[in-house]
N, C-alpha and C positions, 0 to 999 in steps of 0.2 A: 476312268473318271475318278478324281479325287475324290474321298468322303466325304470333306467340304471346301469351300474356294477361300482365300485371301480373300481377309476383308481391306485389307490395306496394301499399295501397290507403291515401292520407295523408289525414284528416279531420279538417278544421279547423271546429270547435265551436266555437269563440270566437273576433272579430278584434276584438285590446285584451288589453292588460297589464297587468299589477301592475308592470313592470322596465322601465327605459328602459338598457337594456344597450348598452355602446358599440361591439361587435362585430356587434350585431344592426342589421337593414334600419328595425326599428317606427321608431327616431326619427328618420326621414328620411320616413316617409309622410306625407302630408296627413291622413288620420284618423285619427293617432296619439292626440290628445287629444281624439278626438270619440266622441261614445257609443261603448259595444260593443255587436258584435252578434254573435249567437247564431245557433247555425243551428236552421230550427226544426223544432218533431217531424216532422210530416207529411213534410217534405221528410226528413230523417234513415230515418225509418220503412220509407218508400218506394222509397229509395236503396238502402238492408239487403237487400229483398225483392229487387232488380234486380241486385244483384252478388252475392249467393246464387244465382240462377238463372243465371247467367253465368258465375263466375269457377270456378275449382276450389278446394276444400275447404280445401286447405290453403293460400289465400293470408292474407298478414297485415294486419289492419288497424292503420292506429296514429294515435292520436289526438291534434294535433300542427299545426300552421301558424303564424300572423299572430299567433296569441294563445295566453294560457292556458287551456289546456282545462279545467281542473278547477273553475273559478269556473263550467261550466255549471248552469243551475239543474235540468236534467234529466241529469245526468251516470249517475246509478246506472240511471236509467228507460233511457236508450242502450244501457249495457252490458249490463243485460238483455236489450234485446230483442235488441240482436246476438248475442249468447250463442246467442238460444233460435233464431234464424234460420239460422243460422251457426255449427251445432256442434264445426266441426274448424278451422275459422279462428286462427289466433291475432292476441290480442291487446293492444297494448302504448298505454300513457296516458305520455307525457313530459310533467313539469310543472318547475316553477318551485319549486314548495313552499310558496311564499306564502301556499298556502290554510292551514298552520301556525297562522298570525295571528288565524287566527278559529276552527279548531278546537280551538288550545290542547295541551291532556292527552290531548284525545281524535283528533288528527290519525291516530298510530298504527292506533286501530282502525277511523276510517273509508277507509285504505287498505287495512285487510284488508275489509272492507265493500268496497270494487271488488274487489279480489282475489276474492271471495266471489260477486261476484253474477256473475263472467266474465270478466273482465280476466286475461291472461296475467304480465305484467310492470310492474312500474310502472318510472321510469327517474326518478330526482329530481335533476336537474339543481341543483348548490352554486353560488352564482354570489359566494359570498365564502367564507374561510377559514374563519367563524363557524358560518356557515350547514352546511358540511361536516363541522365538529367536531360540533355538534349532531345532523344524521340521524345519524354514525356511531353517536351515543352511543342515541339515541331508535329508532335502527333495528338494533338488536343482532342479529348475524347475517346482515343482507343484504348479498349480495356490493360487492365495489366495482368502478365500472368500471375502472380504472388500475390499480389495487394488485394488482387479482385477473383481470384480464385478462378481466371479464364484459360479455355485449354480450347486449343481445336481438334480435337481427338474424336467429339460425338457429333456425328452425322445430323446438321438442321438443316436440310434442303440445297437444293440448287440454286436458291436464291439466296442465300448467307451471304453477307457480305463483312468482312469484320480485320482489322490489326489488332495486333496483339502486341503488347511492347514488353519480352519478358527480360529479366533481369539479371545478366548471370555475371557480374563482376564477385571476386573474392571478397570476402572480410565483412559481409553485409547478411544481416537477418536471414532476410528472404531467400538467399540464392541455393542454388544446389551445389552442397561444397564437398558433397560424397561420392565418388563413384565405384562401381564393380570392378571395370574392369576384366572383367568375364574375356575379353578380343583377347586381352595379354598385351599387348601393341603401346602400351601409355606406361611413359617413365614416372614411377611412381616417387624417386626423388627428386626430380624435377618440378612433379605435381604439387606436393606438400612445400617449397620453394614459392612457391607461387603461390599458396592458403586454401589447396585443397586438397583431401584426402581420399588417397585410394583404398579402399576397402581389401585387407590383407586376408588370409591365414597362414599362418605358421611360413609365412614369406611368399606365399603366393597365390596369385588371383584366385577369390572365393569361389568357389564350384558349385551354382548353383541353378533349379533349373528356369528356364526361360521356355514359356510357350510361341514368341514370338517368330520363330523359323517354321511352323506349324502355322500362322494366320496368317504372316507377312509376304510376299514376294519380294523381291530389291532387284535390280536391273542396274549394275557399273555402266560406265560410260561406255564401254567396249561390248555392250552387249552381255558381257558374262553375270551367271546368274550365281550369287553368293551363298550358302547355306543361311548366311543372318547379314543383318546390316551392321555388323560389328566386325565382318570378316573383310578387315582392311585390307589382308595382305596380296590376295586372297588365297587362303590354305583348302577350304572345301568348296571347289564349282559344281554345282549342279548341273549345270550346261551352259551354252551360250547363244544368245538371240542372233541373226535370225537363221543363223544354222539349223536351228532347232525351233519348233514351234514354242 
């Protein structure tokens, strides 16, 4: 038995985008432009039932990796059942927003539609000025992460209900325009190209340490377990679900 458990459990539902963002690791993979894939129920299902019996009640899950999670075809069918397995969990959906595009007028209500069937937080990630004038305006009300200093990261019950509209286009105050880079995986002349900077030394990614592969669990699409949620490639498996308990 471990000495202590993950407080945070990352579930990557989708690897493949709608964004080929220049700060991100996607457009440096080899499957970048090869089909997506989906994690599938049984495995999801099964996964739910073992980290309910496992973890304690109030760890978080967040739904979040390689891809956009919300493009899954069983997204609401997920959130349910983790809901109904996993009562006091909390739980947060980080997207892109892209799914906008296809749900139109009606995107609003089917983010209160996850909100509604289990989801704690949504977190909608602007990745242009546009795109962030728009949720402000289409999400009336919901905190912002910058302005309003909102984060879904501390656990307020099972009953939280909240959006978040955070802000990450280039060139702007608020945004986060720095990264590590710690993965290696993010073209840093590409990056800076695009108005953000990858945090260097003497030409390459800063080496520094990170307690997050110690708290976190992460679960790829394929089951395989990551050392971090940064190890896109994947260079270190711990193992892989449901091979492995």
């Amino acid at each position: 038995m471990p000495r202590h458990r993950p407080y945070a459990i990352k579930v990557e539902l989708a690897r493949g985008c709608t964004q080929r963002c220049p700060f991100c690791s996607l457009p440096n993979m080899a499957w970048a432009d090869g089909p997506w894939v989906f994690m599938p129920e049984l495995r999801f299902r099964v996964m739910i039932d073992e980290l309910a019996a496992w973890l304690p009640q109030g760890v978080r899950i967040e739904f979040e990796g390689r891809g956009e999670p919300s493009f899954h075809p069983k997204l609401y069918e997920f959130v349910s059942y983790a809901r109904a397995q996993y009562p006091r969990c909390q739980m947060l959906l980080t997207t892109n927003g892209d799914m906008v595009n296809h749900k139109k007028d009606g995107y609003r209500a089917w983010i209160e539609g996850l909100l509604a069937a289990g989801l704690n937080f949504v977190m909608l990630d602007c990745y242009t000025a546009e795109r962030y004038a728009d949720f402000v305006e289409r999400f009336s009300g919901a905190a912002r992460c910058f302005e309003d200093k909102t984060h879904p990261y501390t656990y307020r019950g099972p009953g939280h209900k909240q959006i978040i509209v955070m802000d990450a286009a280039p060139g702007r105050e608020s945004t986060i325009r720095q990264y590590h880079n710690q993965g290696g995986t993010v073209d840093p002349v590409r990056a800076k190209a695009a108005g953000f900077e990858i945090l260097m030394t003497n030409g390459q990614s800063q080496q520094k340490m990170c307690v997050r592969p110690f708290r976190e669990l992460t679960v790829w699409s394929d089951g395989s377990i990551p050392i971090c949620c940064n190890d896109w490639l994947p260079a270190n498996v711990l193992g892989k679900f449901p091979e492995e308990t």
